[in-house]
BAKE-662557 format. One record per residue (C-alpha): x, y, z. Coordinates in steps of 0.5 Angstrom, whole numbers. Example, Ala and Ser with C-alpha at 12.3 -4.5 7.8 and 13.67 -1.06 7.14 Angstrom:
      px      py      pz
      25      -9      16
      27      -2      14
end
This chain:
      px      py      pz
      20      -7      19
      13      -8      20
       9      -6      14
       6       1      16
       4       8      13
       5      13      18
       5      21      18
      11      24      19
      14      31      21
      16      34      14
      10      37      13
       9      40      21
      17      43      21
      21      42      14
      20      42       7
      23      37       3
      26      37      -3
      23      37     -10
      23      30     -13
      23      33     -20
      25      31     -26
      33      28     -26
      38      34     -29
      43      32     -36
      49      30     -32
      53      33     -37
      51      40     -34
      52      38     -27
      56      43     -22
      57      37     -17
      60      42     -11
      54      48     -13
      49      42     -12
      52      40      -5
      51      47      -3
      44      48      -5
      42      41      -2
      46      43       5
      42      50       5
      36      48       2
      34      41       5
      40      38      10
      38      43      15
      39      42      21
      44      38      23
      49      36      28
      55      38      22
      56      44      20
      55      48      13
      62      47      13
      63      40      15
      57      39      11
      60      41       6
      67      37       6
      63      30       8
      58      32       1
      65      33      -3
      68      27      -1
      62      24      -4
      63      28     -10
      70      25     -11
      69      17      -9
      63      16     -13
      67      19     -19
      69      12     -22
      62      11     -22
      59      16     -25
      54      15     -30
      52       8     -27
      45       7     -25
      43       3     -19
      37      -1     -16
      35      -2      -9
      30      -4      -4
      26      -2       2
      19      -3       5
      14       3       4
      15       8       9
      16      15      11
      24      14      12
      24      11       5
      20      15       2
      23      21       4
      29      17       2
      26      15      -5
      24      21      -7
      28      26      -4
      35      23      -2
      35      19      -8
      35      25     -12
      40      30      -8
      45      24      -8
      45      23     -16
      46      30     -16
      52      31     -11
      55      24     -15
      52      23     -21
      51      16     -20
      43      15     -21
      39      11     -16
      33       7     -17
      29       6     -10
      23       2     -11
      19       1      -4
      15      -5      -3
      11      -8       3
      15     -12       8
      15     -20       6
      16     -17      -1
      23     -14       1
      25     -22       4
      22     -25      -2
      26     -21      -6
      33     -22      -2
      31     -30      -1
      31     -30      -9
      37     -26     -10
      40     -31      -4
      39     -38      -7
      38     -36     -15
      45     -31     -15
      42     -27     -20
      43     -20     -18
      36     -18     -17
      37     -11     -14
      44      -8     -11
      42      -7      -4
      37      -9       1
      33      -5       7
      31     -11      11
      30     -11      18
      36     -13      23
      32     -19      25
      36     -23      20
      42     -22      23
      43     -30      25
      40     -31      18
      46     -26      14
      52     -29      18
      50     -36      18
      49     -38      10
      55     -34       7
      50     -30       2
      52     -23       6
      58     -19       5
      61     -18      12
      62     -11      12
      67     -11      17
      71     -14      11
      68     -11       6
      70      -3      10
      77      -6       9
      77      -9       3
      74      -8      -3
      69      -2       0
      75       1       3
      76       7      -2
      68       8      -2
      67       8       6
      67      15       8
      72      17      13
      65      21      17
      61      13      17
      62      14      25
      60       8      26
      60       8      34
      55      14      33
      49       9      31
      46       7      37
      44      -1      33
      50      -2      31
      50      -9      37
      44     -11      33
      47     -12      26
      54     -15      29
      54     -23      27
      57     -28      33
      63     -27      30
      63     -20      32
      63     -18      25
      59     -12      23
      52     -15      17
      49      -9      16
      49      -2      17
      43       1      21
      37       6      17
      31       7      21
      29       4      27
      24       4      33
      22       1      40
      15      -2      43
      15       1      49
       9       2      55
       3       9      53
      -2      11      57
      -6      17      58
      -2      22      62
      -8      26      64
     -12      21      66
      -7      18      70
      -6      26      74
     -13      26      74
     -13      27      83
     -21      24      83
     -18      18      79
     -12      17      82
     -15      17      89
     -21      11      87
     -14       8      85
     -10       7      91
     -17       6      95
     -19       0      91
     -11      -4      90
      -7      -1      95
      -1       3      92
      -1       9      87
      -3      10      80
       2      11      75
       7       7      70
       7       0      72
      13      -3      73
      11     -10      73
       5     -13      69
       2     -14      76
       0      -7      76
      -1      -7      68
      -6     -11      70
      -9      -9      76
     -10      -1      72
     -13      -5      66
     -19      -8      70
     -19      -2      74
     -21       3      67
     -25      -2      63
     -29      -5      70
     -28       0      75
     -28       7      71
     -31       5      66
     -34      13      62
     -30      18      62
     -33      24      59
     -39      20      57
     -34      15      53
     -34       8      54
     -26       7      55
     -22       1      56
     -16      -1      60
     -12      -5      55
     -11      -5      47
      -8     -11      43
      -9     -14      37
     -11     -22      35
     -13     -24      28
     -10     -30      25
      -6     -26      21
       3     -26      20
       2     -20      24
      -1     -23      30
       7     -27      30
      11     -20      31
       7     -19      36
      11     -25      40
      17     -26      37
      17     -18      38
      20     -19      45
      14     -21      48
      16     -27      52
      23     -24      55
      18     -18      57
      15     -23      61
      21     -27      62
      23     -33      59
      30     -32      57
      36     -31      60
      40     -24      62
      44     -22      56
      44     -14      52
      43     -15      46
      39     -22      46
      39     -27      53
      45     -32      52
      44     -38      53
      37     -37      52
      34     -32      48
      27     -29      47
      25     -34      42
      27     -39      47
      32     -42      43
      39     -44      46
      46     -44      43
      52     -47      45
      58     -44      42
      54     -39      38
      51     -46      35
      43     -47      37
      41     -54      40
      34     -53      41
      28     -49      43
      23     -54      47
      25     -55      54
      28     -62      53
      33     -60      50
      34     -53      53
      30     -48      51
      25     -44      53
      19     -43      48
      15     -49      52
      17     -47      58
      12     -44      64
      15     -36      63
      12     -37      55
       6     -40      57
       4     -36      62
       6     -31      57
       1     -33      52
      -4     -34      57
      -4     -26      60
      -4     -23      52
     -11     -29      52
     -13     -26      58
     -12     -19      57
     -14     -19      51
     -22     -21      52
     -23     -18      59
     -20     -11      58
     -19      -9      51
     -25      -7      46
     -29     -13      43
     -26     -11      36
     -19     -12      38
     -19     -18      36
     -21     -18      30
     -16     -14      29
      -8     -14      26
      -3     -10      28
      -4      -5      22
     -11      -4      24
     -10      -4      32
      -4       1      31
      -8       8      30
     -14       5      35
     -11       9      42
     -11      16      37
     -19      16      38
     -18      17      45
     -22      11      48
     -16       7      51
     -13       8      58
      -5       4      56
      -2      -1      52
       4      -5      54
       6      -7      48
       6       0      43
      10       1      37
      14       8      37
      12       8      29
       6      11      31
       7      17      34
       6      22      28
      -1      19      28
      -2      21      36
       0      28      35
      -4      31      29
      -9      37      30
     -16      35      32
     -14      28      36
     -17      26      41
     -11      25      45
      -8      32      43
      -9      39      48
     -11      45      44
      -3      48      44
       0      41      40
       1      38      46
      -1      30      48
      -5      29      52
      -1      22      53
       6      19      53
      11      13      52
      15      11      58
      19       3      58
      15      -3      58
      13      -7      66
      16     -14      67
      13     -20      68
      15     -24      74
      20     -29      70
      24     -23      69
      30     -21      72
      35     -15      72
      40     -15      66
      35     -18      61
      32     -16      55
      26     -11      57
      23     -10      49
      24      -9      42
      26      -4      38
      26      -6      29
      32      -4      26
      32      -2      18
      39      -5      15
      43      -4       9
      45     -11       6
      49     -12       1
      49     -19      -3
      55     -23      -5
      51     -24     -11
      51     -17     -14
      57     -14     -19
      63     -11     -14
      63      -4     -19
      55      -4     -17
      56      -6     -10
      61      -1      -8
      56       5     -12
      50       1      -7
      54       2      -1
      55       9      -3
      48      11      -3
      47       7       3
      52      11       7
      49      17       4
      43      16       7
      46      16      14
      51      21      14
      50      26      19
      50      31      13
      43      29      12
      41      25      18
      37      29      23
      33      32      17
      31      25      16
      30      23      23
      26      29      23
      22      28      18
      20      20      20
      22      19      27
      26      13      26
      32      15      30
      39      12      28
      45      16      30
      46      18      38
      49      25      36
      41      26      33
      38      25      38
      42      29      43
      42      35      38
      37      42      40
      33      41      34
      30      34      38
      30      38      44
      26      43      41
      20      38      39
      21      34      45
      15      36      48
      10      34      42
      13      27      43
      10      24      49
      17      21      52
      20      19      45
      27      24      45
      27      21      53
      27      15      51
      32      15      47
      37      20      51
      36      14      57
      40       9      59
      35       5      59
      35       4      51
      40      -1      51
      34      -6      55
      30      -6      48
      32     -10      42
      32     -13      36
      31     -21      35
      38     -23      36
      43     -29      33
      41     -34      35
      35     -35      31
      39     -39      25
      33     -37      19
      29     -33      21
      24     -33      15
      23     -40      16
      22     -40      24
      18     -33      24
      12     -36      20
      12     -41      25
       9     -37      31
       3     -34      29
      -1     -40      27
       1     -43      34
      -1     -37      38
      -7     -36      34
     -10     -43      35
      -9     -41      42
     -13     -35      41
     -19     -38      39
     -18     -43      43
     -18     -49      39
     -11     -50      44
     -10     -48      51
      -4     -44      51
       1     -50      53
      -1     -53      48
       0     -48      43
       7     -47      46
       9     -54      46
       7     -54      38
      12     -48      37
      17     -51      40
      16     -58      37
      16     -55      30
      22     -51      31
      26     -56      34
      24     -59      27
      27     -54      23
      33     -53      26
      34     -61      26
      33     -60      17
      39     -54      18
      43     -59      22
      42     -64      17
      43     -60      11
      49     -56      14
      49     -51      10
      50     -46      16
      58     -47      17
      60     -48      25
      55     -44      28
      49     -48      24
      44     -52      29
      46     -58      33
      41     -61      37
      41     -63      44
      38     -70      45
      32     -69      49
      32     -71      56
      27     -70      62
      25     -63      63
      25     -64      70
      33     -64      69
      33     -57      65
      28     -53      70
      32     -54      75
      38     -52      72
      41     -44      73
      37     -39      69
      33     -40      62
      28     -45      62
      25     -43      69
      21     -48      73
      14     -44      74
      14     -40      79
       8     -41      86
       7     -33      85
       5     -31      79
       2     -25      81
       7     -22      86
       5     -15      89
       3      -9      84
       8      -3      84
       8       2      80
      13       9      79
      10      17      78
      12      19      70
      15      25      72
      20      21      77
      22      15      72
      24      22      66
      28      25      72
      31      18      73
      33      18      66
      36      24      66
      41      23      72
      38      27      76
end
């Protein structure tokens, strides 16, 4: 999960508990306390009081071995964990005695505390939040406990019998290539297209539009009319109300975060990879290929796609579109920083926005808010490059996940899963998601209570109602360590970026050290029998022409541009 503060709605909708001092265990009426939270905090939500009330006494009951333990776990800094962290937290010690210390602290200190607890044994904390990014990485080096084992083993009498794991709409994401389920879902969010809505309606503007390209203003379907509505607001349009605007926003400091950017789905947006939902098999978005769940290369000789010609027109296009149509300090910018840019009203769309920001666009006095509390802008799916095609990946969406580590006691790890479960059981959950509009659970997001704030979303509850959800997802199980083939990204495309490397070159230089790595894995073999194998490099020529990912560079990589009215892309979503 990105390293990110965000606002939530807690403030806008509901209170939040007090987050007070702890009460002495001995005067604890656990059953009164479960009443009190189910009235007073856990409203609403998809359950009622009285199957709120049996879902928080099961609680009760199985934590009774427990009682009296104090737990440690972890999680990055935002809204969702602290509304866990300070609000959760306290409900659950209070319901089953059993106190939880949630520390929250930035993103790679999460990774650096899981890779210590992994390689020292020693058990640092009793359950990890960490994104499903890592599920090839969990699955593959045997530190992780196999929930799916673990539900029916030793974590049988401490899993609830209202989990409902088929009502978590990530669950595919934390599933092992074994089919094992790693890690149970707890916050997610997509990256998907935003737009200003009122400038795409304005009739004067939507005329000059198709005048000057030859088709309708409105969402872009392909990066074709993404690029021709970005020239045409930064060129053409120029000043709305007196305002320099500009047609895109990105973001291209030589910063960690700069690597989300890509390995973040951008180059199966584009193309690159092959069909596949979750993730493209053979090939994936990171252009890596497996064979038999064993990954055998990510450069095109030997069959993978991060060098291929849909990446490096990839990169190309973020190079492109970031200095012609994006403000000057984009640039210098990292994701943090660039994420509230489109808020302060200058910025036409954005292809690649993260739904974690939609607290930020909504508040009271924004540029991009109507008087009533409505946007002014809204969120709708991501445009395609030309190497895509239909039944492939279309974007990311980060998955927060419990872990749970062979390292840690059974006793702590049975409390732990307790809590974890806590969390996201249906009692508490669309108060949560509420609160940090990180949704998990499909009976939320179909509730009334998210169609009653539906309007002050921009598209968000839409979204995640339409069957196109399922196209945006996390990286997958063929990246084999995800720590270490992560940092590879951003200094490669940074180089290109400042233009110390052509984008070729910087493609060629990822895929190489890639490859490196997943030959270390190999040699070390410490992955078991879906751990690296690589293919011996052959011609490129023989992998091009080849069915699907890598794909030989098209004549055409700007075919025409065609774009959908938003009004019918929310009908389509909604079957009618």
């Amino acid at each position: 999960m990105r390293t990110v503060l965000y606002l939530g709605l807690a403030g806008l909708l509901l209170g939040c508990g007090d987050s007070g001092t702890q009460p002495d265990q001995s005067d604890m009426d656990y059953a009164a306390n479960a009443q009190r939270w189910i009235v007073q905090e856990f409203q609403p939500s998809t359950l009622s009081q009285a199957e709120q009330t049996a879902e928080m006494d099961w609680f009760t009951a199985a934590s009774e071995p427990y009682r009296g333990m104090s737990i440690n776990v972890v999680s990055e800094t935002l809204t969702t964990h602290e509304y866990e962290s300070e609000t959760l937290a306290r409900a659950f010690y209070e319901v089953t005695g059993i106190q939880v210390n949630h520390d929250l602290i930035q993103e790679g200190d999460v990774i650096e505390k899981l890779q210590t607890q992994m390689q020292s044994g020693e058990n640092v904390y009793d359950a990890y939040v960490n994104d499903s990014d890592l599920i090839g990485t969990h699955s593959r080096y045997g530190y992780v406990i196999a929930l799916s084992d673990f539900m029916n083993g030793e974590g049988k009498d401490v899993t609830s019998p209202t989990l409902d794991l088929d009502d978590f709409i990530g669950i595919s994401f934390t599933t092992g290539p074994d089919g094992k389920i790693y890690q149970l879902p707890d916050q997610q969010f997509a990256n998907l297209y935003w737009f200003r809505h009122d400038w795409f309606s304005d009739p004067k503007i939507q005329v000059q539009f198709e005048e000057r390209y030859g088709y309708a203003l409105g969402v872009p379907v392909n990066w074709s009319a993404y690029e021709d509505i970005a020239e045409f607001f930064t060129d053409h349009v120029q000043q709305i109300d007196g305002q320099q605007i500009y047609g895109h926003m990105d973001y291209g400091k030589k910063d960690p975060s700069l690597g989300w950017r890509f390995t973040d789905a951008w180059l199966s947006m584009a193309g690159a990879g092959d069909a596949g939902i979750p993730n493209g098999l053979p090939v994936d978005e990171w252009g890596i290929r497996v064979e038999n769940c064993r990954p055998v290369g990510s450069s095109v000789s030997r069959g993978g796609a991060a060098n291929a010609p849909a990446a490096v027109y990839a990169l190309q296009k973020y190079i492109d579109w970031l200095k012609q149509y994006a403000p000057p300090q984009a640039g210098g910018m990292t994701f943090s920083e660039a994420g509230p840019v489109p808020a302060q009203g200058q910025i036409a769309q954005q292809i690649f926005w993260y739904t974690t920001f939609t607290a930020d666009m909504i508040e009271e006095g924004l540029a991009v808010v109507n008087a009533d509390g409505t946007p002014k802008w809204r969120m709708a799916p991501s445009p395609h490059g030309p190497y895509w095609s239909e039944g492939m990946k279309l974007g990311y969406q980060d998955t927060g996940a419990w872990t749970l580590l062979k390292s840690t006691p059974l006793a702590r790890r049975q409390a732990a899963w307790l809590y974890a479960q806590f969390v996201t059981a249906k009692t508490v959950s669309l108060k949560k998601t509420l609160v940090g509009l990180t949704p998990i659970r499909d009976s939320d997001i179909r509730s009334q209570a998210m169609t009653d704030i539906a309007p002050r979303l921009g598209g968000l509850v839409e979204f995640y109602r339409s069957p196109a959800r399922t196209a945006w997802t996390p990286t997958g199980t063929n990246v084999p360590d995800y720590p270490k083939l992560a940092q590879l990204w951003w200094a490669n495309v940074a180089n290109a970026v400042s233009g110390e490397t052509t984008a070729q070159e910087a493609m060629d230089s990822l895929a190489e050290q890639q490859d490196k790595v997943l030959g270390r894995l190999e040699r070390h073999a410490v992955q078991g029998e879906c751990g690296p194998q690589l293919n011996e490099p052959r011609d490129p020529e023989y992998w091009l022409a080849q069915p699907g990912a890598p794909k030989a560079k098209l004549v055409e990589e700007k075919p025409q541009g065609a774009t959908v009215a938003y009004d019918q892309l929310i009908k389509s979503w909604q079957g009618e």
